[in-house]
C-alpha positions as CSV (number, residue, x, y, z in Angstrom):
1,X,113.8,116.0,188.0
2,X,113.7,112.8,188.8
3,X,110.8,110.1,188.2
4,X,108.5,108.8,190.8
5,X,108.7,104.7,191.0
6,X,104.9,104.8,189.7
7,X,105.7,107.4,186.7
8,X,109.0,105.1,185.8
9,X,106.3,102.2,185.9
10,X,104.5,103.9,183.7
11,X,107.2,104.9,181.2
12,X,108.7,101.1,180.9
13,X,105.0,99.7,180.3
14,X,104.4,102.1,177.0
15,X,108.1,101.2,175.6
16,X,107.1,97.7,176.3
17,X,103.7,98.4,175.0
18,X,105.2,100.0,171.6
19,X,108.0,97.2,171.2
20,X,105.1,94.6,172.0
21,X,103.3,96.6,168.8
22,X,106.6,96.6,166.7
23,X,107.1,92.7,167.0
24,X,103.1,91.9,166.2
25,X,103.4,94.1,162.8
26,X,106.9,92.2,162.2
27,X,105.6,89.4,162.7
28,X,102.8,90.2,160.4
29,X,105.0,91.2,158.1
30,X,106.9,87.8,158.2
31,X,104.1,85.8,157.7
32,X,102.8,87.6,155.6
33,X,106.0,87.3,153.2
34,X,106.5,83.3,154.3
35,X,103.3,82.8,152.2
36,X,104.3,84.6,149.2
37,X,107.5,82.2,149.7
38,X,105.4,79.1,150.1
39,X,103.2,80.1,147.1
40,X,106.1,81.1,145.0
41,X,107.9,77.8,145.7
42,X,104.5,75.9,145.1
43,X,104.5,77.6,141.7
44,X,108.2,76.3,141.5
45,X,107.1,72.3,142.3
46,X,104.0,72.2,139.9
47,X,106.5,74.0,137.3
48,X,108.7,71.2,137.8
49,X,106.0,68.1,137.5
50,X,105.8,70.4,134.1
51,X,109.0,69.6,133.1
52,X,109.4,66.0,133.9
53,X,106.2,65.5,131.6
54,X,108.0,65.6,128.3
55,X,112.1,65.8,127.7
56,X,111.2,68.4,125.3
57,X,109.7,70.6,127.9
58,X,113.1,69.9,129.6
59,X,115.4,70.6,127.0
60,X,113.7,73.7,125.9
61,X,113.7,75.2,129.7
62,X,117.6,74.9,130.0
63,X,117.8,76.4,126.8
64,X,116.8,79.7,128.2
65,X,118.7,79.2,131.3
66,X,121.1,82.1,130.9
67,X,123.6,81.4,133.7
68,X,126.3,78.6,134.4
69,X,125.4,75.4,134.9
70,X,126.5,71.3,133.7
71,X,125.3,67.9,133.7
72,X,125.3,67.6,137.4
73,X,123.2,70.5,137.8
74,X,119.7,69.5,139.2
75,X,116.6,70.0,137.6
76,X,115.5,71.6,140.8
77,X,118.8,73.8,141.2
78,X,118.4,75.2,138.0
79,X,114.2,76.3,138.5
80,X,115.3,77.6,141.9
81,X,118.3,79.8,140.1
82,X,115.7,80.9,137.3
83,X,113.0,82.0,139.5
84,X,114.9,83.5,142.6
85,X,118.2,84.3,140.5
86,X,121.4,82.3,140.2
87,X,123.1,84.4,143.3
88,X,120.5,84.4,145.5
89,X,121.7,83.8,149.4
90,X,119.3,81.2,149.7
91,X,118.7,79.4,146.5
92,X,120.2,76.6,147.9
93,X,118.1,76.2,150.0
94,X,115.4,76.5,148.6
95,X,116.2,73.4,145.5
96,X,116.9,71.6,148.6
97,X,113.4,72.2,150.0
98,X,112.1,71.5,146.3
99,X,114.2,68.5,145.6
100,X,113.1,66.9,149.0
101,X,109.1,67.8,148.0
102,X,109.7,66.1,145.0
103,X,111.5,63.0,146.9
104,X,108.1,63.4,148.8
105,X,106.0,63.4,146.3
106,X,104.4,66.8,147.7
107,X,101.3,67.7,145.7
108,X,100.6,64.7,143.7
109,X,98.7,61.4,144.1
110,X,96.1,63.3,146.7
111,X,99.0,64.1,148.8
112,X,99.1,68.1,150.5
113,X,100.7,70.8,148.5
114,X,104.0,72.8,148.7
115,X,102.5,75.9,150.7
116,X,100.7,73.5,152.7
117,X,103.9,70.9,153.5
118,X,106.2,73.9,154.2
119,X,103.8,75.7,156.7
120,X,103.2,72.2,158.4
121,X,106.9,71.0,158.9
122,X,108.7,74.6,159.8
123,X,109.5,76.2,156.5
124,X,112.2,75.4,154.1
125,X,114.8,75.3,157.0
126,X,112.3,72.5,159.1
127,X,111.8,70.3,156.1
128,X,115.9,70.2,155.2
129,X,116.2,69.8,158.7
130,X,114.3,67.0,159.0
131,X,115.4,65.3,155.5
132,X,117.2,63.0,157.5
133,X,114.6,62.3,159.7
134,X,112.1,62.2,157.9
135,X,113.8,59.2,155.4
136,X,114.0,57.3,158.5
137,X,110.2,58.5,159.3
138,X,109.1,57.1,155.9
139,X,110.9,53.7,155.7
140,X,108.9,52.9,159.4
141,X,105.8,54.5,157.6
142,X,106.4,52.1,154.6
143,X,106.4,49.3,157.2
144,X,103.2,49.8,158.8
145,X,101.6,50.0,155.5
146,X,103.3,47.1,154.1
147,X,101.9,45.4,157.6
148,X,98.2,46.8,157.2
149,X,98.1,45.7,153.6
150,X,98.6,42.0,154.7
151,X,96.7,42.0,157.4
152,X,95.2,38.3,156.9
153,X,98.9,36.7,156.6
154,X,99.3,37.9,160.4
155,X,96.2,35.9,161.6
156,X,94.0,39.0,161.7
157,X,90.6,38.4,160.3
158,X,88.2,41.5,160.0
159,X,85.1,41.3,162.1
160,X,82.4,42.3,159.3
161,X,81.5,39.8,156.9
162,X,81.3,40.3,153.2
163,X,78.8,42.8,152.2
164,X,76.6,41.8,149.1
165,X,76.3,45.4,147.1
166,X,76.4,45.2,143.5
167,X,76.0,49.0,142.9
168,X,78.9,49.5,144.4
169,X,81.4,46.9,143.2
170,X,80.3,47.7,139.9
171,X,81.6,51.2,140.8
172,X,84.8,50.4,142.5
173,X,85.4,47.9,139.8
174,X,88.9,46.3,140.2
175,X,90.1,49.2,142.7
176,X,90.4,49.7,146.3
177,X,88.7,52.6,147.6
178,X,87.6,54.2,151.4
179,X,84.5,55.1,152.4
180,X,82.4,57.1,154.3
181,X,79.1,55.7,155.3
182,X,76.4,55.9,157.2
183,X,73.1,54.2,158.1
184,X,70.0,55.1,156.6
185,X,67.9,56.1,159.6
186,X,66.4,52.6,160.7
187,X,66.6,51.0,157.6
188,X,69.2,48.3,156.5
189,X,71.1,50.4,154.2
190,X,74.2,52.8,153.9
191,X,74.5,55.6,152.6
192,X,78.0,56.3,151.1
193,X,78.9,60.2,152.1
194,X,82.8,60.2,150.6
195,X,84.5,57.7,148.4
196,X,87.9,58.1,147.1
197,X,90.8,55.5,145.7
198,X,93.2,58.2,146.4
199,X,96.6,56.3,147.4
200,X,96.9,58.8,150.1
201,X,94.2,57.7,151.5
202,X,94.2,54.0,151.1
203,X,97.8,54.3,152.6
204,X,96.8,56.6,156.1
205,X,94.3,53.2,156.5
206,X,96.6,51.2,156.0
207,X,99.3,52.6,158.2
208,X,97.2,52.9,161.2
209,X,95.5,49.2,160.4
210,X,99.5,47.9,160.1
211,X,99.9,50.0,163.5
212,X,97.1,48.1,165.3
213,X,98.2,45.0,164.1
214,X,102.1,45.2,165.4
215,X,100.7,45.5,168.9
216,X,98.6,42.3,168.8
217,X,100.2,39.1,169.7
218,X,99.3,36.9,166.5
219,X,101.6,39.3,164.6
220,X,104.6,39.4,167.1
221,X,104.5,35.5,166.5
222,X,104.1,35.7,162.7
223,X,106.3,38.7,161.8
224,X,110.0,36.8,161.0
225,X,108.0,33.8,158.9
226,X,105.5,36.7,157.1
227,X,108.2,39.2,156.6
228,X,111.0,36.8,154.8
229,X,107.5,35.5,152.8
230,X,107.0,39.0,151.7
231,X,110.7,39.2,151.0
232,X,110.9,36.2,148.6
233,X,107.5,37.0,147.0
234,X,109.9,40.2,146.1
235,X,113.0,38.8,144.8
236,X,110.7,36.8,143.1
237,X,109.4,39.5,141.5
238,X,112.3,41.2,140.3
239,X,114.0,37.7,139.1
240,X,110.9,37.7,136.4
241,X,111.0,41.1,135.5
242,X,115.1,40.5,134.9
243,X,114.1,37.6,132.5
244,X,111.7,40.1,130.8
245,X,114.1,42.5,129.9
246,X,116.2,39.6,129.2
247,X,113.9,38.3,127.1
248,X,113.3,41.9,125.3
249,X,116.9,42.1,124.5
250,X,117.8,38.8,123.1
251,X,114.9,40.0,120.8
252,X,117.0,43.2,119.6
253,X,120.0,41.7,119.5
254,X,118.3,38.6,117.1
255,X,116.4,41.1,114.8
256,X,120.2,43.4,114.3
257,X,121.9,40.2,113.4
258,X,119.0,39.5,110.8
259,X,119.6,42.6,109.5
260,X,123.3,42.4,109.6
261,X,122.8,39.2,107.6
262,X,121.1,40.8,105.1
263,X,122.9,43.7,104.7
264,X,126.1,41.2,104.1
265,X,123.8,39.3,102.0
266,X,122.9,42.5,99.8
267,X,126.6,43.3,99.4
């Protein structure tokens, strides 16, 4: 018999109805198992931070390692191979995505965690995706910062004055720190609501200050004379820390030809 157009209408919306249903639990289903991914691979990152902490923590982690591996073998490789399993499809993958966290420095110094990152940048396929990228991403990143943190070499003067507080310099001390304040109703006071010297932080200020300062004129002007400054102050920099190590190993070699001396001496 056949179907009437509004019958066949009414057939093709309930079989697009129940895929419609199979696809929401699928895709429940997958991000529900992404999260146990991103968790596990947390787990994996913090596990390694564990590792680098000691070389005895090292050594005594690849001493349990019961599948092939040599000198080249990444620290990351092998976690990735001892939590997922040395054949797993996509355990390359997956020391990739570690091995780039850790380039990232993903969950330390303030910065957002492994579940977190991955979620935010497209899994472990979006963040080895955009390794390449994201290097490039970084080194302009660096830039700004590098530009916000001297600001006053480009000409750029910041419009509030000194602020006499005592209470708090004595508790910043030394550091640099951001804060959140507010004023005090009427009264000529703040009232600090968030302070923190996280460098994660201090570095987002500093990246957007160095991004409102390349689009001011003083700095266009500046930048070659500034930059090459900043550039010598750096080669500067490592010269003395060359003649340090210099310095360190002219000592070692002077105290094993004392005790060569003696030892000739005592024969």
């Amino acid at each position: 018999m056949k179907m009437s157009n509004e019958m066949l209408t009414i057939e093709v919306e309930k079989t697009l109805n129940e895929l419609q249903s199979k696809h929401a639990e699928w895709d429940k289903q997958q991000r529900y198992a992404d999260t146990l991914l991103y968790t596990l691979l947390e787990g994996c990152l913090d596990f390694y931070y564990f590792l680098r902490k000691d070389e005895r923590y090292e050594s005594a982690f690849k001493s349990v390692c019961d599948f092939k591996w040599n000198s080249k073998t990444t620290l990351a490789t092998l976690i990735t191979k001892a939590v997922f399993g040395a054949k797993a499809k996509k355990g390359y993958a997956y020391a990739k995505a570690l091995a780039e966290a850790v380039r990232s420095k993903i969950g330390v110094n303030g910065n957002v965690g492994m579940a977190q990152w991955l979620k935010e940048n497209g899994g472990v396929n979006g963040v080895i995706r955009n390794e390449k990228g994201e290097s490039k991403a970084k080194a302009e990143r660096d830039y700004r910062i590098l530009v916000g943190k001297n600001s006053e070499r480009f000409g750029i003067q910041s419009k509030i004055h000194p602020i006499h507080a005592p209470q708090l310099a004595e508790v910043i001390g030394d550091k640099e720190a951001v804060m959140l304040v507010a004023r005090n109703g009427d009264k000529d006071e703040l009232i600090v609501k968030y302070m923190s010297s996280s460098d994660a932080i201090k570095d987002s200020m500093y990246e957007r200050l160095g991004e409102l300062i390349m689009g001011k004129e003083a700095y266009r002007e500046k930048r070659a004379e500034v930059i090459e400054e900043i550039k010598q102050e750096g080669d500067e920099a490592t010269q003395e820390v060359l003649e340090a190590l210099n310095a360190v190993k002219s000592k070692v070699a002077e105290a094993e030809e004392a005790e060569e001396e003696e030892a000739l001496e005592a024969a």
